[in-house]
C-alpha positions in Angstrom: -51.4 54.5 -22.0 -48.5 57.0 -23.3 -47.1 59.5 -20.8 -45.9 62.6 -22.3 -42.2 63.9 -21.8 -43.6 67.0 -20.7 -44.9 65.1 -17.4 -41.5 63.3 -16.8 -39.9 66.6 -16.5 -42.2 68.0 -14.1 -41.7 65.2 -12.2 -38.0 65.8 -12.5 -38.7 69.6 -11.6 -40.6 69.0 -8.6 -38.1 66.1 -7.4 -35.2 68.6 -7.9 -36.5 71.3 -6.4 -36.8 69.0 -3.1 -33.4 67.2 -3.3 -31.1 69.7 -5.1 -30.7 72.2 -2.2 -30.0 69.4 0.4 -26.8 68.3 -1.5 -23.8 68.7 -0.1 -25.3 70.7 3.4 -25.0 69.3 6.5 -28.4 67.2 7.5 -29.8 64.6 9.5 -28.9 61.0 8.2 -31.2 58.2 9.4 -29.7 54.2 9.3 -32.4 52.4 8.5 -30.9 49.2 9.8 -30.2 48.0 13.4 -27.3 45.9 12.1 -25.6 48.0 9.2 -25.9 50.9 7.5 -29.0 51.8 5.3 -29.2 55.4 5.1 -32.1 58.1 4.3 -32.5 61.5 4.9 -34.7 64.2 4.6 -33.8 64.8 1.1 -35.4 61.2 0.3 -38.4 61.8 2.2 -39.6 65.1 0.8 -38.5 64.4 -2.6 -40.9 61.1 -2.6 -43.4 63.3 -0.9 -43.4 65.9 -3.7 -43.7 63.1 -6.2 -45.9 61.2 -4.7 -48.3 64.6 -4.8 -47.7 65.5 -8.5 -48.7 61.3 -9.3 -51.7 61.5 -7.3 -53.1 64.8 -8.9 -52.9 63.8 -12.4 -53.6 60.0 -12.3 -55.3 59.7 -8.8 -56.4 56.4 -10.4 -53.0 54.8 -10.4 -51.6 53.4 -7.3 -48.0 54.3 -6.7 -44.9 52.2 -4.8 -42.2 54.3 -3.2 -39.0 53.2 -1.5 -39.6 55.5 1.5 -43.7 55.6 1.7 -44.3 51.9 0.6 -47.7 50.7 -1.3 -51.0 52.3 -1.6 -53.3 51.5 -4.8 -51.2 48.2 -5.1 -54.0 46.7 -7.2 -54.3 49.4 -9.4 -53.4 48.1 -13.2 -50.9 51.0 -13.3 -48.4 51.7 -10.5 -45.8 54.3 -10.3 -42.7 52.9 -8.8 -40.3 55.5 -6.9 -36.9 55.8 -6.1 -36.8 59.4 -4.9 -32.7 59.7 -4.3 -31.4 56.2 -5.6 -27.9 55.8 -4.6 -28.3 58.1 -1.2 -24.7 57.0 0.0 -23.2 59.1 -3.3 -25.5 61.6 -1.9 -24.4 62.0 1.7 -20.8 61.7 0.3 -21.2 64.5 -1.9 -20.8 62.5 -5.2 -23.4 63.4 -7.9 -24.0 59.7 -8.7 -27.1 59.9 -7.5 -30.5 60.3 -9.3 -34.2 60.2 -8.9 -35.8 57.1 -10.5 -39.7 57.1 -11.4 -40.9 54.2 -13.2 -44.7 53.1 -14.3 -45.7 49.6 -14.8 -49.1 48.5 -16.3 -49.7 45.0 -15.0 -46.6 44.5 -13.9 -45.0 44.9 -17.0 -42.2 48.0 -17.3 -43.9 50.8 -19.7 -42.2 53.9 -19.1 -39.1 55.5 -17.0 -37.2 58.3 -16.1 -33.9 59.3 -14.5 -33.0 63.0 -13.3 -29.3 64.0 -12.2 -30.2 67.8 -10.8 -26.5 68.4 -9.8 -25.2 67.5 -13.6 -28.7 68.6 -15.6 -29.7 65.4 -17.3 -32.6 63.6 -17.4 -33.1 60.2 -19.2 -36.5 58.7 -20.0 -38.4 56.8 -22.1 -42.3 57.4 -22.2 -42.9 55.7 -25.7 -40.9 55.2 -28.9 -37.2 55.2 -28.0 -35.1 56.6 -25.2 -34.4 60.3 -24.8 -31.3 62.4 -23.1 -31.8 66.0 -22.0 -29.1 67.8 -20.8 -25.6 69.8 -21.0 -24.9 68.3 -24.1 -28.9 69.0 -26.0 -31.5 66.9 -26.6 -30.3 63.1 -28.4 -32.1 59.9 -29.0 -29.9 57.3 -26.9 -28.8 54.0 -28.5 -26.5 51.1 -26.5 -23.0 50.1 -28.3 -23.3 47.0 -30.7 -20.4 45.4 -28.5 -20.6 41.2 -28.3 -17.6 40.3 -27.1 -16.7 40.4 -23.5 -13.2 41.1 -24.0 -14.2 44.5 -25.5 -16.7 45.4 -22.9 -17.2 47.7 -20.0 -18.7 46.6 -16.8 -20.4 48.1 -13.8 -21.7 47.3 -10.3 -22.2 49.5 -7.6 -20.1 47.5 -5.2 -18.7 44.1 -5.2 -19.7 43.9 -1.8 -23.3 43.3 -2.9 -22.8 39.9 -4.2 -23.4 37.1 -1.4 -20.5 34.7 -1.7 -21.6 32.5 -4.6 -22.7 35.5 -6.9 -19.8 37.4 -5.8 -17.5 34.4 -7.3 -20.0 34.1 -10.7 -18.8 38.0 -10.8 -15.8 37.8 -9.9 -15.9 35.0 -13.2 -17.4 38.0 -15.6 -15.3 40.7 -14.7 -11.9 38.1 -15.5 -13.6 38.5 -19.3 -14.2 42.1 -20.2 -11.6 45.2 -20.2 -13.0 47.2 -17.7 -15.0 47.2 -14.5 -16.3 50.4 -12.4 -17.9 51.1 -9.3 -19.9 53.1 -7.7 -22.1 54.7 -10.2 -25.6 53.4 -8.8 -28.2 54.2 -11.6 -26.1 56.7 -13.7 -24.5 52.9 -15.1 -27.6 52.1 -16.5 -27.6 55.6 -18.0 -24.5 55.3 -19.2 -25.7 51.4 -21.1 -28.6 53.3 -22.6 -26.3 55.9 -24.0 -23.6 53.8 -25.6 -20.8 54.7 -23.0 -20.8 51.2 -21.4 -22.0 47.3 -22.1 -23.0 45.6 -19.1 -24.3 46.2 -15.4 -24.3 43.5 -12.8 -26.1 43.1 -9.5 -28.2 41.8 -6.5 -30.1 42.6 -3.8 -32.2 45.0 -5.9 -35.8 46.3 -4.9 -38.9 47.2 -7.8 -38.0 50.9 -7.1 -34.4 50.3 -7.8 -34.7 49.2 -11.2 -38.3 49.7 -12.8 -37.2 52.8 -14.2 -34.3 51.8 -15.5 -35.6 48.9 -17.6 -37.6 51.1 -20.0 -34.5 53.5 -20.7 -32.5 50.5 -21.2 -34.8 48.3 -23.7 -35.6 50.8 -26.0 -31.9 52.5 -26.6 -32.0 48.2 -27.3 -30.5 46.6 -24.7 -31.2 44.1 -22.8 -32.5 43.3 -18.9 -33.1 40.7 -17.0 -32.8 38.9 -13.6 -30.0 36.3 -13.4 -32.3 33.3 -14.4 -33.3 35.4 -17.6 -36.8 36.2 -16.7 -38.4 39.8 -16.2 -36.5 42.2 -14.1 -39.2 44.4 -12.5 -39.2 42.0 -9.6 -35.3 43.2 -8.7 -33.2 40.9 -7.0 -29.8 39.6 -9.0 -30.2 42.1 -12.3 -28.1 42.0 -15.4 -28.2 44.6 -18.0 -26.9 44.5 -21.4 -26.0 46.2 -24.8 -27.9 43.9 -26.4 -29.3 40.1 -26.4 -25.7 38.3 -27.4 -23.6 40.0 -25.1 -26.4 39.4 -22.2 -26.3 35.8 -23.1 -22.3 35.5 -23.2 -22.1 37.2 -19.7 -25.2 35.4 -18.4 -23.3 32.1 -19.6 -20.4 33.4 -17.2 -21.8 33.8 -14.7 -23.9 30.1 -14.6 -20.3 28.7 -15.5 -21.3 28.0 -18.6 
């Protein structure tokens, strides 16, 4: 099924309208953790709440999967999967590296995604034939750089500190190659591949939510994603994202020790 742009940013209107006023004001931060620091606010809650509503009115067939609000429809053949504020420390920090990340999958496969930056004005999404920026600087059909060789490329994660010891020494291996490494920029890095501006993005721990809508964006600007075995990234877990298919197999290479 093809989902119109026109629905993506609706969904982007209704998740700013929730999120945007409670950046950068004081509010209640939650730790979802007893040992660490996890945090949500109110800002995630009644962004995914708005979402959630706008999903369930137009396709109350589809089930939907949301970071704060869990499963319901899970076997539905298409599921909306929802990040409603995905990098919530940039948030509470004041950073606008932050963004809301909606993705549908039909049978588990990635179809469609979207990213919205409220504080900046861009959205990024990808609802059929290629990927699509809207923002400050117009409307533009994203494409990733043609970049293959590690030494010439730009790397992200959002914090090294993701990376249980072995991984963090098979990144620690990658980032030796390339020219430059950044952190910190959560799901605006994957933005960032889609649009040419940088080649790879490296990491772990990640949930469905945190990288379903990403993996549309990213594929058809024509790059690359997978987990760190090389299989299908909707799963999360250790993800690697690339320009395109030879630099994704020189930096997977590097970080098997190949």
């Amino acid at each position: 099924m093809l989902i119109s742009p026109d629905f993506m940013r609706r969904i982007a209107g209704v998740a700013a309208r929730e999120a945007l006023p409670r950046f950068r004001l004081p509010g209640l931060v939650s730790n979802k953790l007893v040992s660490g620091f996890d945090p949500v606010t109110e800002a995630d809650r009644e962004t995914e709440k708005a979402i959630r509503a706008l999903i369930r009115a137009e396709f109350p067939e589809h089930g939907i999967l949301g970071e704060e609000f869990g499963a319901e429809g899970a076997d539905a053949r298409h599921i909306w999967v929802v990040d409603p504020i995905d990098g919530t420390r940039s948030f509470i920090s004041g950073i606008p590296l932050w963004g809301t990340l909606v993705g549908l999958t039909r049978d588990g496969d990635a179809v469609a995604g979207m990213m919205a930056q409220p504080f900046i004005g861009e959205l990024f999404y990808a609802t059929g034939e290629g990927t699509h920026y809207e923002g400050p600087h117009g409307k533009a059909r994203l494409s990733t750089r043609a970049t293959t060789d590690l030494s010439e490329a730009t790397l992200c994660t959002t914090t090294p500190s993701i990376f249980e010891p072995e991984r963090r020494a098979a990144f620690d291996r990658l980032e030796r190659q390339v020219r430059l490494s950044r952190y910190g920029a959560d799901c605006y890095a994957y933005c960032m591949l889609a649009a040419g501006q940088i080649d790879l993005v490296v990491e772990a721990g990640l949930q469905p939510y945190d990288i379903v809508a990403l993996i549309p964006i990213i594929e058809r600007a024509g790059g690359m994603v997978t987990d760190w075995d090389g299989g299908p990234a909707e799963g999360g877990g250790g993800i690697i994202a690339a320009a395109n298919s030879t630099l994704h197999a020189r930096a997977l290479a590097i970080l098997h020790g190949r």
